[in-house]
C-alpha positions as CSV (number, residue, x, y, z in Angstrom):
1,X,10.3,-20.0,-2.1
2,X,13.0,-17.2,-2.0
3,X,12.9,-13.5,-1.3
4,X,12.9,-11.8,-5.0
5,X,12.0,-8.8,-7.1
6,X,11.2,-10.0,-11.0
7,X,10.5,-7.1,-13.6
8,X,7.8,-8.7,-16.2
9,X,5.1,-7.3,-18.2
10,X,1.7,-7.8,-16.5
11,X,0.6,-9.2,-20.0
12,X,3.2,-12.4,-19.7
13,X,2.0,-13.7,-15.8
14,X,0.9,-17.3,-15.7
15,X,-1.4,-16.5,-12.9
16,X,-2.9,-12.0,-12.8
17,X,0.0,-11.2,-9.9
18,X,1.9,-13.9,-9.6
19,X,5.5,-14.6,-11.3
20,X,4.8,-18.2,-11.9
21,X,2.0,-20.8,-11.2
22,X,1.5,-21.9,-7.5
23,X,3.4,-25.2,-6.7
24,X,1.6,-28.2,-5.7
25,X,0.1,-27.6,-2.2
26,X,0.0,-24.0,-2.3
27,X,-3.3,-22.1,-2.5
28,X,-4.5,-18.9,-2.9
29,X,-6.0,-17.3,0.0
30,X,-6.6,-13.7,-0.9
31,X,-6.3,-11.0,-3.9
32,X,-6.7,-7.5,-3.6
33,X,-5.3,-4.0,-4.7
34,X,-5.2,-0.5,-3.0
35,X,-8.3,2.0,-3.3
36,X,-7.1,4.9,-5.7
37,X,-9.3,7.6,-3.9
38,X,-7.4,6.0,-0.5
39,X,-4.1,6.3,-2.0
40,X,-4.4,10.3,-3.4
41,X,-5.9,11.3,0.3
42,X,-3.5,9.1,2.3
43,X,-0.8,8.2,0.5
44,X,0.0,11.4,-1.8
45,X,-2.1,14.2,0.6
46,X,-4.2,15.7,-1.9
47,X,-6.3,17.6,0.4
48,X,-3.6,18.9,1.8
49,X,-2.0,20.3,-1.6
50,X,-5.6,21.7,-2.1
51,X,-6.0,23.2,1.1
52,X,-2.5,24.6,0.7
53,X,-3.3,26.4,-2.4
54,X,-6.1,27.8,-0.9
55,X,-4.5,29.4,1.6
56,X,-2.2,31.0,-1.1
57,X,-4.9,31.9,-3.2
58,X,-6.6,34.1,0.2
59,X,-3.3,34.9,0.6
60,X,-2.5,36.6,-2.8
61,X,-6.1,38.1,-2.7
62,X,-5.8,39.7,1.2
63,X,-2.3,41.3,0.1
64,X,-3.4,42.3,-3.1
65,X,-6.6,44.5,-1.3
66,X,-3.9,45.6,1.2
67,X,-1.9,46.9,-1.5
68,X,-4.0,48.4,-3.7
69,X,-4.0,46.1,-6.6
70,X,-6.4,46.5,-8.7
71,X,-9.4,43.8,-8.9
72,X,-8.7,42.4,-12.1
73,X,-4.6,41.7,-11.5
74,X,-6.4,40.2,-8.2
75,X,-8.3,38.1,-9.9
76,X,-5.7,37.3,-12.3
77,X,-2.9,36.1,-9.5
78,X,-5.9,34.1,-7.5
79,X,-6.9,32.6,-10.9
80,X,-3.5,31.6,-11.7
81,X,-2.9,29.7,-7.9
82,X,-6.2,27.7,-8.6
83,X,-5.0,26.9,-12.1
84,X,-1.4,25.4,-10.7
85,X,-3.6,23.8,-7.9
86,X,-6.2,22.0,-10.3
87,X,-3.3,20.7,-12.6
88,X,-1.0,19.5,-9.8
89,X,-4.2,17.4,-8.4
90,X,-5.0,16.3,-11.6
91,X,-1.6,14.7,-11.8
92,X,-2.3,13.2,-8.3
93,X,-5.2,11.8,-9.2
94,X,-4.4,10.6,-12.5
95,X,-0.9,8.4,-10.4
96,X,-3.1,7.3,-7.5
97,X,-4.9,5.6,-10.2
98,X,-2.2,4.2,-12.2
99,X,-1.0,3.2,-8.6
100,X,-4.3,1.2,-8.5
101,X,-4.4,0.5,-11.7
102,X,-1.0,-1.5,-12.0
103,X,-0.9,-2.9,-8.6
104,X,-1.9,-6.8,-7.3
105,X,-1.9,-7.9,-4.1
106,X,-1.8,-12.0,-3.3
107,X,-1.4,-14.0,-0.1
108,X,-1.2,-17.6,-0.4
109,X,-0.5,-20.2,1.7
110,X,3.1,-20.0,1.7
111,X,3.8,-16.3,0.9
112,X,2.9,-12.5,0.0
113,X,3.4,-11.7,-3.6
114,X,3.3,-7.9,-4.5
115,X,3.3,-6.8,-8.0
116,X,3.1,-3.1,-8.8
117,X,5.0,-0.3,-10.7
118,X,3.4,2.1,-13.0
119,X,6.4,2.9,-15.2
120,X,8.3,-0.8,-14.9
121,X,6.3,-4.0,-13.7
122,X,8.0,-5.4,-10.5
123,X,7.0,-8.4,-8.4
124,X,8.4,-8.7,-4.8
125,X,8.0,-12.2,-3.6
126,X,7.9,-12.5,0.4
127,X,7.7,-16.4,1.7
128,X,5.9,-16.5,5.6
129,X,10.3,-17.7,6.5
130,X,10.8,-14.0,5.7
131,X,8.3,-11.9,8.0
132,X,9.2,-11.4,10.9
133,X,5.5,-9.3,12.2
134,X,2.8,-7.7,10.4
135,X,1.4,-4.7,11.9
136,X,-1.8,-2.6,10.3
137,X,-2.2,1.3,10.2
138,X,-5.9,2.3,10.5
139,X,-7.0,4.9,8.4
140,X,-10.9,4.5,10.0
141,X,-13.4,1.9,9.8
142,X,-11.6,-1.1,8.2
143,X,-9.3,0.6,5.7
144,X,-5.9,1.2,6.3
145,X,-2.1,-0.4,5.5
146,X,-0.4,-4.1,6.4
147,X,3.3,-3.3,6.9
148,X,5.4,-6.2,6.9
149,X,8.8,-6.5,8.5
150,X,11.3,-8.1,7.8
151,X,14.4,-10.3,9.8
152,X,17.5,-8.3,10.0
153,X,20.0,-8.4,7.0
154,X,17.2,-8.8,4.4
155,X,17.1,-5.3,3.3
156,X,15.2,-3.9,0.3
157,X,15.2,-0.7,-1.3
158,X,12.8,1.9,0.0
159,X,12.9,4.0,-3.6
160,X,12.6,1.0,-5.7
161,X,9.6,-0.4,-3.0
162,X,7.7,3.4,-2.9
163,X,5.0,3.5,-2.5
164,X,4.3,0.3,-1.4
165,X,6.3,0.5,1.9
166,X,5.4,1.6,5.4
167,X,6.1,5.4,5.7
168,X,9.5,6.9,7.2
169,X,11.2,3.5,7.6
170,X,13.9,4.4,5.3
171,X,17.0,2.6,7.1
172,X,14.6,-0.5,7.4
173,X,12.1,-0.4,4.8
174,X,9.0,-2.7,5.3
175,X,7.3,-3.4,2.1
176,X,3.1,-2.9,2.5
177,X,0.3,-3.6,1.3
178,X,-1.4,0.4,0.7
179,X,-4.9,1.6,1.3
180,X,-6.6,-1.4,1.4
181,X,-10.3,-1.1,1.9
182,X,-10.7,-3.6,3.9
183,X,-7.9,-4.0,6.3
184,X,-8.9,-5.5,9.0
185,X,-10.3,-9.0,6.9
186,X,-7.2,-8.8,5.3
187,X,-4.9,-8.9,8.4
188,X,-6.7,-11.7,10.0
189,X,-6.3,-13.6,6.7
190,X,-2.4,-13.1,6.9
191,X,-1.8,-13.7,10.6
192,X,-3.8,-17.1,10.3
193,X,-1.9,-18.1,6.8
194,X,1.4,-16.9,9.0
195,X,0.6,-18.9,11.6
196,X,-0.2,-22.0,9.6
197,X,2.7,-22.2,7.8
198,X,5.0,-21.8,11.1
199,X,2.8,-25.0,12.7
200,X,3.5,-26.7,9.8
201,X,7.1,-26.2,10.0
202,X,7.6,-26.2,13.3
203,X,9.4,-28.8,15.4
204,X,7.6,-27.8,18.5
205,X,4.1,-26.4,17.6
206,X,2.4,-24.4,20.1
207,X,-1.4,-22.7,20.3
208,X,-1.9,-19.3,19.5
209,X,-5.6,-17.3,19.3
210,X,-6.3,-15.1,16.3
211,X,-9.0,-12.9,16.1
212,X,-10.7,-14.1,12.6
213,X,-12.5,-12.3,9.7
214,X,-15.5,-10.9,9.7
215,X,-18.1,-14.4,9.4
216,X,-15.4,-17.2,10.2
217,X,-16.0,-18.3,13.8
218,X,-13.1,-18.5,16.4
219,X,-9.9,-20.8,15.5
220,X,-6.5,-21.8,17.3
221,X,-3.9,-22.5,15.6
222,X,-0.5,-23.5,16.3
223,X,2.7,-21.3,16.1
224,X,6.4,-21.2,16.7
C-alpha cells in the first residue's frame, strides 16, 4: 500500500472510510472519529473566544460608566459584543461538528486510513512502512490526539491536512488523528498493529513490550 490522498464522495466508498476494499489478509482493527464538543474546546478554542468577548463586553461597559455614557448606549455596545460573540461560536460549533460529522478514522492491520474534509472529501492513506513514531497528546483522562510522523522526504501539506495534523508542525506536518475520546485504547491498538506489521517484515525480529488496552492482558511482540 502506497502513501496517497484520493478526493471521493463519502457516498461512493466500498468500505464507510476506506478508498477501496481491504486486500486479502488485511483486517480491520479499529474505527473511530473525533468528539465535536472535543474539537470546538481544543482544537478551535471556543472558550477562549467566549471568554475574550467577555472581557470586551466588561470592557465597553467599565469605559462607558467612566465616561458618562449613558445606560442605554451601554447596554447597546455590550449587547452588540455578545451578539458578535454568540454568532462567531455558533459558527464554531456548527464546523466542529461538520469536522465530526465528515471525518472517519481506520487502523487496520497494515495501515492508517484518514478520511475527512467538510467542503471536499479526502482520504490520506498511511501504510505502517510510512510511520516513523506515534506520539499522543493528552487532553485529560483518556482523550486526547495520536500524531503520526513521518520519515523524512515524505512531506504533506499542512493546509490541505488542517485540522487533522499535530499543531505548529508546519515545516514537518504530522497528520493526526483529533480529539479522540478515547486515546489512550486507541494508541495501544496502533503501537501493537505497528509493531506487528514490522515483525512480520522483518529479517531480524526482536521483542518489544507494549502496554495494552484497557481488558487485553500483557503481550510481546516482535519489532525491527
Amino acid at each position: 500500500m502506497r502513501q496517497e490522498i484520493v478526493a471521493r464522495e463519502h457516498e461512493i466508498e466500498p468500505v464507510p472510510g476506506l478508498p477501496e476494499r481491504l486486500p486479502a489478509g488485511e483486517v480491520m482493527l479499529w474505527q473511530g472519529k473525533p468528539d465535536a464538543k472535543m474539537v470546538a474546546r481544543r482544537l478551535l478554542k471556543s472558550r477562549w473566544i467566549g471568554g475574550y468577548f467577555l472581557i470586551l463586553a466588561a470592557w465597553a461597559g467599565a469605559s462607558g460608566l467612566y465616561d458618562g455614557q449613558p445606560a442605554g448606549g451601554i447596554l447597546f455596545s455590550i449587547a452588540v459584543l455578545i451578539a458578535l460573540a454568540a454568532v462567531l461560536l455558533g459558527l464554531v460549533e456548527l464546523f466542529a461538528w461538520a469536522v465530526a460529522r465528515t471525518t472517519l478514522y481506520t487502523i487496520t492491520s497494515e495501515r492508517v486510513v484518514l478520511r475527512f474534509g467538510v467542503a471536499l472529501s479526502l482520504t490520506l492513506n498511511l501504510p505502517f512502512n510510512r510511520v516513523s513514531g506515534v506520539s499522543v497528546r493528552r487532553f485529560g483522562g483518556k482523550a486526547g490526539t495520536i500524531a503520526l510522523q513521518l520519515p523524512p522526504g515524505h512531506r504533506l501539506s499542512w493546509l490541505i491536512q488542517w485540522p487533522h495534523v499535530r499543531g505548529w508542525r508546519f515545516a514537518e506536518p504530522e497528520p493526526a488523528l483529533i480529539c479522540l475520546p478515547d486515546a489512550e485504547k486507541v494508541g495501544d491498538v496502533l503501537a501493537l498493529a505497528i509493531a506487528q506489521h514490522r515483525s512480520r517484515h522483518s529479517e531480524h525480529p526482536r521483542l518489544a513490550m507494549f502496554r495494552p488496552a484497557s481488558g487485553i492482558s500483557g503481550v510481546a511482540v516482535a519489532a525491527e
